[in-house]
C-alpha positions in Angstrom: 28.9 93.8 105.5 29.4 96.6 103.4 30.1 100.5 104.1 26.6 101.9 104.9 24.9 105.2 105.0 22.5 106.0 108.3 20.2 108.6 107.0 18.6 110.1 110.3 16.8 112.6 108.6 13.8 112.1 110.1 15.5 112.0 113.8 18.5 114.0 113.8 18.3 115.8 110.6 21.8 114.9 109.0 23.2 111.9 107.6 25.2 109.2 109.2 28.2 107.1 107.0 29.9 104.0 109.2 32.5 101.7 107.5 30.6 98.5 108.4 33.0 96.2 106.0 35.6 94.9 109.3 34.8 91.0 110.1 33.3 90.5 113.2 30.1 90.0 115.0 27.2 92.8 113.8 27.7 94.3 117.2 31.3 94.6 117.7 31.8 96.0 114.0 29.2 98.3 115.1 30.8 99.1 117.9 34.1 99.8 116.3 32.4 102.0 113.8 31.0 104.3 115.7 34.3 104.9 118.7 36.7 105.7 115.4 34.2 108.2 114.1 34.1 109.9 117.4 37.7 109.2 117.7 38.5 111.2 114.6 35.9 113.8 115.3 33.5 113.2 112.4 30.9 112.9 115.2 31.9 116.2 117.2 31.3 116.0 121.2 27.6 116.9 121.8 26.4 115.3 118.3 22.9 114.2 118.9 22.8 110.1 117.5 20.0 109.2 116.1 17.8 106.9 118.3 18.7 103.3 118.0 15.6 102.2 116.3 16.0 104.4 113.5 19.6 103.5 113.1 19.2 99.8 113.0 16.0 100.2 110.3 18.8 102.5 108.7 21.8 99.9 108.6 19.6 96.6 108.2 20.3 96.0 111.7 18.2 94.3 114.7 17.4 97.0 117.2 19.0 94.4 120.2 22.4 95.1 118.0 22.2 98.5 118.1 21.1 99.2 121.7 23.7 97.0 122.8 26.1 98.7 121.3 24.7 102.3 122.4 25.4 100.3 126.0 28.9 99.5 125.3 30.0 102.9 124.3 27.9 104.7 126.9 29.3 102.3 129.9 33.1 102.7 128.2 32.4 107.0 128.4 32.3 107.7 124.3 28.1 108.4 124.7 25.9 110.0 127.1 21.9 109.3 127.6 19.8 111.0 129.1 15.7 111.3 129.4 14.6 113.8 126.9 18.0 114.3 125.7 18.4 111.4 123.2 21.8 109.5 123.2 25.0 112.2 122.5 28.6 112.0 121.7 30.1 113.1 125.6 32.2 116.0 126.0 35.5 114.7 126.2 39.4 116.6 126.5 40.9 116.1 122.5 44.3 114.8 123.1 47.4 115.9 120.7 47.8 114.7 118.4 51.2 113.2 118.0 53.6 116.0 116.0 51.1 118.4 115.5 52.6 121.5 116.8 51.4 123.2 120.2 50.0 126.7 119.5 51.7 129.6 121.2 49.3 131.7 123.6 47.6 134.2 121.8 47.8 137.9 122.8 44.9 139.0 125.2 42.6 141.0 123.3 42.7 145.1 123.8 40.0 146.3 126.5 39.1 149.6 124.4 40.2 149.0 120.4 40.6 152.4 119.2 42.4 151.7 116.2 41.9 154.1 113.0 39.9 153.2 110.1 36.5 150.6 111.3 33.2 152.2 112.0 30.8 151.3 114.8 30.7 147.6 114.0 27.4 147.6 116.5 25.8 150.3 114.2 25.8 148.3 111.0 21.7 148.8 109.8 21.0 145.6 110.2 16.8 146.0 109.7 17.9 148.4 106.8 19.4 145.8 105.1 18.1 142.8 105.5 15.0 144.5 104.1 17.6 146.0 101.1 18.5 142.5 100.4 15.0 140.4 100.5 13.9 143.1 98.2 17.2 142.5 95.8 16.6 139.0 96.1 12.9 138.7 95.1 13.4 141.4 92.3 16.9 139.9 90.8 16.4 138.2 87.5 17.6 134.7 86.9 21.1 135.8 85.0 21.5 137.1 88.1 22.5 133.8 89.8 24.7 132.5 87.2 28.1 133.3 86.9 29.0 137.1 88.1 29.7 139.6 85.2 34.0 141.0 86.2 31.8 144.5 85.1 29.7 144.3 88.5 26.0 144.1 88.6 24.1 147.1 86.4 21.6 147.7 89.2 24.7 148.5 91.4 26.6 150.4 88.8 23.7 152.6 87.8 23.0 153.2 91.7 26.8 154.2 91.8 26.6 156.5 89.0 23.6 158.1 90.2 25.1 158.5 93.7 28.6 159.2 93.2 27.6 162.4 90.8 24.7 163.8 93.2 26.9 163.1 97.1 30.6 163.6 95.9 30.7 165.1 92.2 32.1 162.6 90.2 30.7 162.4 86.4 30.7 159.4 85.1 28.7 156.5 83.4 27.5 153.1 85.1 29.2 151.6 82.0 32.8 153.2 83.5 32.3 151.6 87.0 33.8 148.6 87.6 33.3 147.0 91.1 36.0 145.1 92.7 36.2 143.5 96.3 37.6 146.9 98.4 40.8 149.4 97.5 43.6 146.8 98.2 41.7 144.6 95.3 41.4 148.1 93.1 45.3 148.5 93.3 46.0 145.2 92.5 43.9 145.0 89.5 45.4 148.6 88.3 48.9 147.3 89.0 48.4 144.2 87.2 49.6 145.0 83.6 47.2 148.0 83.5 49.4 150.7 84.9 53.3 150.9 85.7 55.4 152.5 88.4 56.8 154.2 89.5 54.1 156.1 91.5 53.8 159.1 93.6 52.5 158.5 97.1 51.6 160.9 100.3 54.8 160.3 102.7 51.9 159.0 105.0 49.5 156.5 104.4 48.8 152.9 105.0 51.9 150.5 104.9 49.3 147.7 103.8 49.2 149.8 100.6 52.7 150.4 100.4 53.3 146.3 100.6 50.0 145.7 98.3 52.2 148.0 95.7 55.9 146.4 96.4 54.6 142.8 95.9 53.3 144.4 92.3 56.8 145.5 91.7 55.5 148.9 92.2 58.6 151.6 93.2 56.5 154.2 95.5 58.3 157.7 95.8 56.8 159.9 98.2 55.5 163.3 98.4 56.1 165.8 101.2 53.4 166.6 103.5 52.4 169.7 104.9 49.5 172.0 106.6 47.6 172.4 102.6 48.0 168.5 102.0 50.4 166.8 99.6 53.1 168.9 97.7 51.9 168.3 94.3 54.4 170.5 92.7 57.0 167.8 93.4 54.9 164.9 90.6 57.4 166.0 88.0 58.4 163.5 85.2 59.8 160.6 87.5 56.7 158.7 88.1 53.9 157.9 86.3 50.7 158.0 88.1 50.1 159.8 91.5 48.0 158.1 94.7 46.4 160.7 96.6 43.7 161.2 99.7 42.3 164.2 98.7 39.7 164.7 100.5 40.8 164.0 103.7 45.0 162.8 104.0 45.4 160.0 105.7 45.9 159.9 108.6 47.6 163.2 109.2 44.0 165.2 108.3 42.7 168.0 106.3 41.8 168.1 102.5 44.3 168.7 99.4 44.4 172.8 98.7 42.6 173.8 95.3 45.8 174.6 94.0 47.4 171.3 94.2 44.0 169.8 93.6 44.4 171.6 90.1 48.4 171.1 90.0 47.8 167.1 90.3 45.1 167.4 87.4 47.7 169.3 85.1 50.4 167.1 85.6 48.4 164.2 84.7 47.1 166.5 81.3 51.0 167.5 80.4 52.7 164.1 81.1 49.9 161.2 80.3 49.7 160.6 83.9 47.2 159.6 86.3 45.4 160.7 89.2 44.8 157.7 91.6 42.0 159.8 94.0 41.5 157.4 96.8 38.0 158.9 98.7 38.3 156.7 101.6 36.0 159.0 104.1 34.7 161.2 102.0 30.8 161.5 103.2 32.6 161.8 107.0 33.1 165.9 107.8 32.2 167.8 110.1 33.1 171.5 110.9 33.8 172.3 106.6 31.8 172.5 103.3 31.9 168.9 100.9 35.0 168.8 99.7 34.0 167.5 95.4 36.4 164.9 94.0 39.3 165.7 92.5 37.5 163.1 89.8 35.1 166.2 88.6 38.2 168.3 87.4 39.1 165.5 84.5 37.4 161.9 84.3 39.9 161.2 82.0 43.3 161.6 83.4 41.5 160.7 87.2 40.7 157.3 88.6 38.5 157.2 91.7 38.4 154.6 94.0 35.9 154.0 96.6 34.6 151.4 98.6 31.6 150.6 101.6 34.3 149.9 104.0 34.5 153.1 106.1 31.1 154.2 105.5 28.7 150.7 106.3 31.3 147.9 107.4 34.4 146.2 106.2 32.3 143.2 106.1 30.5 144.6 103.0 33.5 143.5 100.3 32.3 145.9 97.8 34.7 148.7 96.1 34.3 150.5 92.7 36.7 152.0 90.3 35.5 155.2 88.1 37.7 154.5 85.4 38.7 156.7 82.3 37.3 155.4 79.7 40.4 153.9 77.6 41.2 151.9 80.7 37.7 149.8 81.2 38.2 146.9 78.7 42.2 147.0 80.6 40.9 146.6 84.1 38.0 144.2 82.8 40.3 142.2 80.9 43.1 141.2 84.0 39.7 140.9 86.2 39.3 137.6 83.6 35.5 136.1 82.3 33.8 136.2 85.4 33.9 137.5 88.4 35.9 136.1 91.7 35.9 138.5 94.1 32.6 140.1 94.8 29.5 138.2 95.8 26.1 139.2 93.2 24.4 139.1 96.4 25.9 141.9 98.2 26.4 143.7 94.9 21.9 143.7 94.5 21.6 144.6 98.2 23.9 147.3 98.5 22.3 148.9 95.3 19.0 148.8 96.6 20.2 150.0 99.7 21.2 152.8 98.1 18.0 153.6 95.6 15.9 153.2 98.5 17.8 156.1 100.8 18.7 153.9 103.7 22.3 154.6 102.6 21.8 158.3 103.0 20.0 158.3 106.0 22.8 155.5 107.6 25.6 157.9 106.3 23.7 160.9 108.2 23.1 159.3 111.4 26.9 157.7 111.3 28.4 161.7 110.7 25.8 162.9 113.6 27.5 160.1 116.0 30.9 160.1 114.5 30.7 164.2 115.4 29.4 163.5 119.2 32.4 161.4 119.8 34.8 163.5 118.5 33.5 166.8 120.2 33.9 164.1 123.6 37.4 163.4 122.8 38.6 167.0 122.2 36.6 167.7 125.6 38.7 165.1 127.3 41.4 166.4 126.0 41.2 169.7 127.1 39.8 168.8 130.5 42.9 166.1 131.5 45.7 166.7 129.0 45.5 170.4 127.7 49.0 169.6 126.3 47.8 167.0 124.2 46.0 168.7 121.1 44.0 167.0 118.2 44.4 167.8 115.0 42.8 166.6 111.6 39.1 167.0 113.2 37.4 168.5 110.6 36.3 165.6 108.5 36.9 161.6 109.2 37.3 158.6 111.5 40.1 159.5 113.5 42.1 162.1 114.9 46.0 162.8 115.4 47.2 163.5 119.0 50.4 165.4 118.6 53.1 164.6 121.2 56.4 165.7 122.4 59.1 165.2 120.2 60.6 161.8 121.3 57.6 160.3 123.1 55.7 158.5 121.0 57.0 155.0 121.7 56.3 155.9 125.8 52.7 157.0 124.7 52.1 154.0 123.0 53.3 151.2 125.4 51.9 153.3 128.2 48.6 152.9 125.7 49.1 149.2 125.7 50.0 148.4 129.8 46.0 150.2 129.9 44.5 147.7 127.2 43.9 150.2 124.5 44.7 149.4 121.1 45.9 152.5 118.9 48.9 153.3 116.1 51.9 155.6 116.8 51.9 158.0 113.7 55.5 156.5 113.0 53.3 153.3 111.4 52.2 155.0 109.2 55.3 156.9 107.6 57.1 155.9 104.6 60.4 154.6 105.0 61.6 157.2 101.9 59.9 160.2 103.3 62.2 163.3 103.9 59.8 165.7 106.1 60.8 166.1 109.1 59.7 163.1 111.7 56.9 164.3 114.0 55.4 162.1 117.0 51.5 161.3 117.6 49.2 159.1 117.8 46.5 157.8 115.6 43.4 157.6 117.3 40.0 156.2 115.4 36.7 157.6 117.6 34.4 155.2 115.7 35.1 151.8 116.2 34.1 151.4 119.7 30.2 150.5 120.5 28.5 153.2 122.2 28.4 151.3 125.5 32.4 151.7 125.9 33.4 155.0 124.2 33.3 157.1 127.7 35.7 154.0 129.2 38.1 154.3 126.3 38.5 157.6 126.7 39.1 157.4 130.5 41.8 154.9 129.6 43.7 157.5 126.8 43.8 160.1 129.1 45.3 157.8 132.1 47.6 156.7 129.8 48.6 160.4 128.0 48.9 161.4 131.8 
């Protein structure tokens, strides 16, 4: 007998393939057939088989052949049968496999996450966007679903263009945006043969851009922090480019000074350099006027970088890169003919979602919430660990909790023993920087759902006790 295909479609909805070529009576082969592809997990414990008369009309079979063979494996424990049910691969304990290696125990999961940098995963619009997207969908023409243009959709860049100039200031062009798959994928497009180090960073950030940059080859050379933001005046003729958060450092808090806003943008005019404004939570403040981008003071000698992560989810891998314009066909060019990284699906939705105000209105609510939980932790704060301050409030997703000189490693293992997930500011720090070291801890208010804020807090303050 040959190898044959069991199309159940009209029973169990999926297709069926048994190696039916071993000598040997119809029954036993069939028997055989079936235990190895339960054996090797092609027919996973609870499949549904389809019933027997189907299969033998399938295979060419007699029904007696099949249902005796649907006995066999049933009485030896590999099938299950039940009235109303049908007949089902049985739950059974997979053995090890010999040499495959045991797993170690992974790490409990942290009772209250409040880790910087995710928003309210349980607050994603998901009624908003579903609508965003059928409407993308039925509107999209048919280029659309060919290969992706390395540019990024023009619905989404013109949505971009329109929303970037009127919410944060930035003049550009949809023709000068190109989207990319989040920040990390900007700086690794930049860094690939389009721009060369070394490059100015704040001596605190996130180490996952720090590595993003050393695996380019990228020398980082930080600049000192202090109460007005980074020390621009240090940029000087040693590097070429300069990554800043201007409109709210991270994670230390607060927005860049106008002078060393307009110190950065001369620097960059006088040496050829760039600006690298990353505008990570820029739509997030709370007790201060819009800070503009930095972008507005010189589109040419300022690259802006922005992405949906903060703002709508993480799970949304769409970024954008307001590029000068001697730098597009660069960027497009190491992005390669089409495009890998971002889906056209999410590109269309996400730029209706934006035309049709849902964006605004999500951004709105998310502040109005993201402000609630703030004013709660200061509260508790005050009420249970007075000597505890927050600063960096004004604007964001997180705040810093100075601490004692010397006790941040206490405060976060103490953290830890109560199941709360959070950075020590020391995570943060560059290994080069030359400020003075200061202890705290990062704590992001928005990433747990609403239901388990009040707990998490309760938790900090044991802990900070």
């Amino acid at each position: 007998m040959a190898n044959s295909w069991a199309n159940s479609a009209a029973s169990a909805g999926s297709d069926l393939h048994l190696d039916l070529s071993a000598p040997g009576s119809r029954r036993s082969v069939l028997t055989a057939a079936l235990r190895e592809a339960i054996r090797s997990g092609r027919l996973a414990s609870g499949s549904r088989l389809p019933p027997y008369r189907s299969l033998a009309a399938d295979l060419g079979l007699a029904r007696n052949t099949v249902a005796a063979a649907y006995s066999e494996l049933i009485a030896e424990g590999w099938l299950t049968a039940r009235q109303g049910s049908g007949t089902r691969v049985a739950h059974r304990a997979e053995p090890r496999r010999p040499g495959r290696p045991v797993r170690p125990p992974r790490s409990p999961a942290p009772i209250h996450d409040l880790r910087q940098g995710q928003p309210d995963s349980s607050a994603f619009p998901r009624t908003a966007w579903s609508a965003s997207a059928r409407r993308a969908l039925n509107a999209a023409p048919n280029e659309a679903f060919g290969p992706g243009d390395p540019h990024g959709r023009p619905e989404l860049r013109r949505a971009l263009a329109d929303y970037l100039a009127r919410a944060r200031g930035v003049r550009s062009e949809p023709e000068r945006i190109v989207i990319c798959s989040g920040f990390g994928h900007a700086l690794e497009l930049l860094f690939d043969g389009v721009l060369r180090g070394p490059l100015a960073v704040e001596s605190y950030g996130l180490p996952f851009h720090r590595q993003l940059l050393t695996s380019a080859g990228v020398r980082t050379i930080p600049l000192t922090l202090d109460e007005h933001g980074a020390r621009t005046d240090e940029l000087g003729t040693r590097v070429r480019a300069a990554l800043l958060t201007p409109a709210h450092q991270f994670p230390t808090g607060g927005p860049l000074h106008p002078e060393r806003r307009a110190a950065a943008v001369d620097w960059a005019r006088s040496t050829g350099g760039l600006v690298l404004e990353d505008d990570y939570d820029g739509e997030f403040r709370y007790d201060r006027e819009p800070v503009g981008a930095v972008q507005g003071l010189d589109p040419e000698r300022v690259i802006y970088l922005g992405s949906v992560s903060k703002s709508l989810s993480p799970a949304v891998r769409v970024g954008w890169m307001v590029l000068p314009e001697h730098l597009v066909d660069e960027v497009l060019a190491v992005k390669g003919a089409r495009e890998r990284w971002t889906g056209v699906l999410d590109q269309l939705a996400l730029a209706d979602f934006i035309e049709s105000g849902h964006y605004d209105r999500h951004v709105r609510r998310a502040r109005q919430r993201y402000r609630r939980r703030r004013d709660q932790l200061v509260a508790a704060l005050a009420d249970h660990v007075p000597h505890i301050t927050a600063s960096g409030i004004a604007a964001g997703l997180h705040a810093v909790l100075r601490l004692p000189p010397g006790t941040e490693r206490a405060a976060t293992a103490a953290a830890a023993e109560r199941g709360i997930a959070l950075d020590g500011l020391a995570d943060f720090r560059h290994p080069d920087a030359a400020m003075p070291v200061v202890d705290g801890l990062v704590v992001g208010y928005t990433t747990p759902p609403e239901h388990g804020y009040a707990a998490a807090l309760e938790a900090l303050v044991t802990a900070l006790r």
